[in-house]
C-alpha positions as CSV (number, residue, x, y, z in Angstrom):
1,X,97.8,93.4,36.4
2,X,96.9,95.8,39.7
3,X,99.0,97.2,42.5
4,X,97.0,96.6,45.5
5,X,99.0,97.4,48.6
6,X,99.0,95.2,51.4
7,X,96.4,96.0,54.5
8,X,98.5,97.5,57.8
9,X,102.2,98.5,57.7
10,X,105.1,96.4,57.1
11,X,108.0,95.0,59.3
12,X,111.3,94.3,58.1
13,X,110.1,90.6,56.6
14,X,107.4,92.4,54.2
15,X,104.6,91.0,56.6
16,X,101.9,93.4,57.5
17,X,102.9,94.1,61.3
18,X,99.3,94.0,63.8
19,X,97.8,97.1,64.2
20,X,98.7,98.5,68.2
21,X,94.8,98.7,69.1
22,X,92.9,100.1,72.2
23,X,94.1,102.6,74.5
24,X,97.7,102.0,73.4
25,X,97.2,103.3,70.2
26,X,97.5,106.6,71.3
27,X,100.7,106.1,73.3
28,X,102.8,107.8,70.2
29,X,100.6,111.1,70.4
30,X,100.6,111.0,73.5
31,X,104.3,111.1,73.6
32,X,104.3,113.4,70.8
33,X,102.1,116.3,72.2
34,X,103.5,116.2,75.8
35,X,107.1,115.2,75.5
36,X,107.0,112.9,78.1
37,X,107.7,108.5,77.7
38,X,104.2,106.8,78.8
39,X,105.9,105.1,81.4
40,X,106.3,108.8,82.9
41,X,102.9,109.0,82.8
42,X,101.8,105.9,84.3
43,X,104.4,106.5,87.1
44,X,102.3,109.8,87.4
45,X,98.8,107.9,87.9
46,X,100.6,104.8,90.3
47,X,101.6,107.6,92.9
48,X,98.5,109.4,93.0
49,X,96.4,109.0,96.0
50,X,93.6,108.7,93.5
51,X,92.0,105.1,92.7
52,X,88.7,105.9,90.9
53,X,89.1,105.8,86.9
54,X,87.1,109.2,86.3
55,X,89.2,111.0,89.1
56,X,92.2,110.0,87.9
57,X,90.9,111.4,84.6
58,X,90.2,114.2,85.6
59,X,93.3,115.1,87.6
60,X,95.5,114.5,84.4
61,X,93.6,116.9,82.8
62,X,93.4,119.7,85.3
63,X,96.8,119.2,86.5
64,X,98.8,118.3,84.1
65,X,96.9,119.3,80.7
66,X,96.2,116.3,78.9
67,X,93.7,116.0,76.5
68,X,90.1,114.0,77.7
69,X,91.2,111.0,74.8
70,X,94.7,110.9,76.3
71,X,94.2,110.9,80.1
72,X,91.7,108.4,79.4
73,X,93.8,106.4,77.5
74,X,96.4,106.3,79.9
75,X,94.6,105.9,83.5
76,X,92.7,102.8,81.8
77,X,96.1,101.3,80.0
78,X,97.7,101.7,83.4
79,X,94.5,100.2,85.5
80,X,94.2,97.7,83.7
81,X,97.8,96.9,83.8
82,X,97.5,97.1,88.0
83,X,94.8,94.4,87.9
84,X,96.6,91.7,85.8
């Protein structure tokens, strides 16, 4: 008999736990790398008189440093969230 582990990680029931997908995936990095909460950030990108996905994009990134993946990431998490 084989040990195969199960796909994904596991919560506390042993049940593989979804995998976070899409921009929020890189929310822990993110965290990580800057040392700021995401909801830092996305207060960030609400009060900028910016509206236009690319600007904002770009304005994380000459600003405030972010990485292309990250500011991306987070202006189209946080759009997206605005439109619901």
């Amino acid at each position: 008999m084989s040990f195969r582990p199960a796909a994904g990680p596991m919560s506390m029931t042993n049940t593989p736990t979804p995998a976070v997908k899409g921009p929020a995936s890189y929310f822990p990095s993110i965290e990580k790398k800057y040392g700021q909460p995401i909801s830092h950030w996305k207060e960030l990108i609400r009060s900028s008189p910016l509206t236009r996905h690319t600007e904002l994009v770009t304005w994380l990134k000459e600003e405030h440093g972010l990485g292309h993946g990250h500011a991306n990431a987070l202006v189209k998490h946080t759009l997206d969230e605005d439109a619901e």
